[in-house]
ZAPAFI-771613 format. One record per residue (C-alpha): x, y, z. Coordinates in steps of 0.1 Angstrom, whole numbers, plus 5000, padded with zeros to 4 digits. Each point is the difference from the previous one (the first is absolute). Last residue first. Layout:
% ZAPAFI-771613
XYZ
...
This chain:
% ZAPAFI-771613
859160071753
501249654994
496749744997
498749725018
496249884992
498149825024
496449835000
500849715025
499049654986
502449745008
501750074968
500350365003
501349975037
502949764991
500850214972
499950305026
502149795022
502649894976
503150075024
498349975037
502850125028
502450294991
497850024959
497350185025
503150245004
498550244964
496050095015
501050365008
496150064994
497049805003
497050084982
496549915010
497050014982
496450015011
498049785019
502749815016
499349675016
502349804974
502350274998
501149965035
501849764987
502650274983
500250155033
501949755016
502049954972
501050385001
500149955040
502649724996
502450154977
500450295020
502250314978
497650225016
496649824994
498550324990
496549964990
497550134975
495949975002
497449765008
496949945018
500349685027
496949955017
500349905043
501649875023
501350215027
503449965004
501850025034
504250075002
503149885013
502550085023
500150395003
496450004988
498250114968
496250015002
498249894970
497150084976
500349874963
499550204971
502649924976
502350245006
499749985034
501249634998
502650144985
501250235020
499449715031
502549784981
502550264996
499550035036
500249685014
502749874970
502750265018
502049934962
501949694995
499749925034
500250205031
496650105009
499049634994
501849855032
497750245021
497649764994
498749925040
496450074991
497549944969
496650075002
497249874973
497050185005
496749874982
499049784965
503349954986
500950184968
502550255012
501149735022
501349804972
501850274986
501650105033
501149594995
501350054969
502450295016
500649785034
501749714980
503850085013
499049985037
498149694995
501449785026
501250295025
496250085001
498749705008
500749965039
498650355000
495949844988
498850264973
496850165021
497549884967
497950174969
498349754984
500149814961
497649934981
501849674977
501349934967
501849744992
503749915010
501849664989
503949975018
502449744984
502449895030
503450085015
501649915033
503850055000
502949745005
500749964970
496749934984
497049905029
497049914986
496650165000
498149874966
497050225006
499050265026
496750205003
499050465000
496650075005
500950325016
497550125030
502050275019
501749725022
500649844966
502050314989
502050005031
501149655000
501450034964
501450315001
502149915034
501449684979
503250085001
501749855035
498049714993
501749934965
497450004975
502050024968
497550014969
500649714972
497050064983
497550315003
496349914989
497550274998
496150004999
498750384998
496050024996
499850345015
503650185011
501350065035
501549605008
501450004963
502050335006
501049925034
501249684992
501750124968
502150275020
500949785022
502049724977
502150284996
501249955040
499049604999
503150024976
500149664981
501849795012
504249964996
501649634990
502850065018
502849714989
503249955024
503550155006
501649915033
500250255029
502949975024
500450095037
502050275018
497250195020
497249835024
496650054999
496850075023
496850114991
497550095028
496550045002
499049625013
503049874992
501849964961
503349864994
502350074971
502549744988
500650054961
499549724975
499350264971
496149905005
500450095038
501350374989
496950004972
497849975033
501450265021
500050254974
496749924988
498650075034
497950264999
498650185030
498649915036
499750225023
502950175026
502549824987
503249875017
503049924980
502849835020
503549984982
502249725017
503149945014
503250154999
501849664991
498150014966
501950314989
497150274986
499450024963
497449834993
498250195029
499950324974
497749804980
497549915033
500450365009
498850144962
497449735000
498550125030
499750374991
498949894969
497349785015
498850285020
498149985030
500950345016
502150055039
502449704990
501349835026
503549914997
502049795013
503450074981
502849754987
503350184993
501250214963
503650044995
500150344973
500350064969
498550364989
496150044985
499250354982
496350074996
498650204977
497650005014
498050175032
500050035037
498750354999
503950124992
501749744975
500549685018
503249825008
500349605010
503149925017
499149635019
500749895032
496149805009
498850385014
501150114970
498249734982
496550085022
500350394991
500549984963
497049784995
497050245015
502850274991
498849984965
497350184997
498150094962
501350304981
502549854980
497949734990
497850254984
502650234981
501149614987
502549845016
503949965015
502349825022
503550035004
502549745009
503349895014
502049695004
500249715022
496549895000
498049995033
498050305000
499049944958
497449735008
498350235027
500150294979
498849744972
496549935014
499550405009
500550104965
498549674982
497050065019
499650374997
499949964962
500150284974
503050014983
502249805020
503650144985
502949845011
502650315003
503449974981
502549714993
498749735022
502349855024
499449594996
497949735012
501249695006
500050005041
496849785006
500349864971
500550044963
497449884985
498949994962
496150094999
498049874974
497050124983
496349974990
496850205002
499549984961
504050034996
501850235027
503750064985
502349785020
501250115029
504249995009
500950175033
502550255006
498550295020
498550194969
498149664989
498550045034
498850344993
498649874967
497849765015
498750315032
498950184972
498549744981
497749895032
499050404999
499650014962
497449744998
501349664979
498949775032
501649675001
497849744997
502349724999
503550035010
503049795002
502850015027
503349924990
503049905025
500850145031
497950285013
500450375002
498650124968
497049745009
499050175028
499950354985
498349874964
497949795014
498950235031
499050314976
497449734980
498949865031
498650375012
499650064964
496849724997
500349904961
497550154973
496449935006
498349684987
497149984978
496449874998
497250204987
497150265013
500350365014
496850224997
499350334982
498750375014
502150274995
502450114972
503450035014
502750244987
503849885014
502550264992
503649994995
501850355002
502650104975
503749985010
């Protein structure tokens, strides 16, 4: 397969009104949560990326009837907690971690066996951080040596756990909170415990499908055995791809954004609070609640921005937005330092470093650390990067265009379709000089 490159021109500003694709946290949840009601659940907003499609057509593979996705639209045909049926070969996850390490959860309690597998890059990312905790709840999950996929999920009688997990993950949590489905109701409940706050979509669309879950202080408890019932998600747009933009308008001269229809959930809204501690001019309009989540339109101009000690309580709440945000501090005024990030080493690719490449690329002084990393603000030249396969740093470093003073080309550019289908388009419009070719 040929390469897909991002070139970017530097210098431009971002101006307009539009609305990011779908937020694929929700987006996975409708499709799992909804396969396993009773009844139909409708969806708006449904992301078209090819990780959310991924975990669409897995489902479809276990039994369950999903209409074809029309302008962000579909149905799901339930079949229950114990509906689903024995695929015929390995469900294939492509490139997403969440739909990996939400469905080992999902897949402990079934009755029949299954095999997980992904992309070369999902196959290389941990998944003993999920494996662990459901063995420890009575599962059979199986890694390949190093803790990795393809893994191979046997029946088994699952039992509540108390567990305390040692990372804030939502995936983690989500996994457990899945898997809890599927413990007897007279063996009590499944206590989460987190260490910091992190999302809680899963938590939330479980209430929206009328199921009892019960939230205290740091602790989620739940009981097995219940029943979901099909509902309508209307899904926000992603606050994750909704990033980018914010950091793009918030760097460049004379930039005046609007994003509509943005999903501000408190557990996501880490970027947000971070860049207005560095100086973003960055307002709320319309807030209202829809389906149980927070949204709102979101209007960014252009503002200096400084560097900043990132506060720790944040950093579990914008864990996935860390790339724009290197951006951002690349531009700031000063020393931005970012500690207790660990969590990025282990992502799509160890964003800390490829990040740090880059950002050497382009000029920028830095000091790489175990957990994090300091960037010295300062003028952004140009050159090529590797994103390694990471659709986040290649839109990452597509804003930085608009501080560049020479060009920038971005290589291995082909899984930013995973998350943000029609970004360049979305880019070009706004007013980011980009041109995508094959090479």
């Amino acid at each position: 397969m040929n390469d897909l490159v991002f070139t970017i021109q530097p210098g431009g500003l971002l101006e307009g009104d539009i609305r990011v694709p779908g937020d694929k946290s929700i987006s996975h949840r409708s499709i799992i949560l909804g396969a396993i009601a009773q009844g139909t659940t409708s969806v708006e907003g449904f992301l078209e990326g090819e990780d959310s499609l991924a975990t669409l057509r897995a489902f479809r593979d276990l039994g369950v009837t999903i209409n074809d996705v029309t302008n962000g639209n579909t149905e799901i045909q339930g079949v229950g907690l114990h509906g689903l049926t024995e695929p015929v070969g390995p469900l294939d996850l492509g490139n997403s971690g969440t739909a990996m390490r939400l469905m080992c959860g999902l897949l402990a309690g079934q009755s029949f066996p299954s095999v997980l597998i992904g992309d070369d890059s999902l196959s290389n990312r941990p998944m003993g951080r999920v494996a662990e905790p459901l063995n420890a709840m009575g599962a059979d999950v199986r890694l390949q040596a190093g803790g990795l996929a393809p893994i191979e999920i046997l029946p088994s009688r699952l039992q509540p756990v108390d567990y305390a997990m040692p990372v804030a993950s939502a995936q983690i949590k989500s996994c457990l909170l899945l898997a809890a489905l599927y413990t007897n109701q007279s063996d009590g409940q499944t206590v989460i415990t987190e260490p910091a706050p992190c999302r809680d979509h899963t938590e939330r669309m479980l209430r929206g499908f009328g199921y009892e879950i019960s939230t205290e202080g740091s602790s989620i408890s739940m009981s097995g055995g219940g029943t979901l019932t099909g509902c309508h998600i209307d899904v926000p747009a992603d606050i994750s791809s909704a990033a980018f933009y914010m950091v793009g308008a918030s760097i460049a001269k004379g930039s005046d954004l609007m994003l509509r229809h943005v999903g501000i959930n408190p557990t996501r809204t880490g970027v947000i609070n971070i860049l207005q501690e560095m100086g973003a001019d960055i307002t709320f309009e319309n807030k209202q609640i829809v389906g149980g989540e927070p949204v709102a339109d979101i209007r960014v101009r252009y503002a200096p921005l400084k560097g900043i000690n990132i506060p720790a309580e944040q950093v579990p709440l914008a864990i996935d937005e860390f790339p724009a945000l290197f951006i951002a501090a690349s531009c700031a005024q000063g020393t931005t330092v970012l500690s207790g990030a660990e969590e990025l080493r282990v992502k799509e690719s160890d964003r800390i470093q490829v990040m740090a490449d880059g950002l050497a690329q382009l000029g920028i002084s830095h000091d790489v650390r175990p957990d994090g990393i300091v960037i010295e603000g300062g003028k952004l030249g140009g050159g090529e990067i590797h994103s390694h396969g990471d659709h986040r740093i290649a839109m990452a470093f597509a804003m930085a265009g608009l501080r560049a003073e020479q060009p920038i080309r971005i290589l291995d550019c082909e899984n930013v379709a995973t998350s943000f289908p029609g970004f360049s388009d979305l880019a070009g419009k706004t007013g980011l000089s980009m041109k995508v070719s094959e090479e």
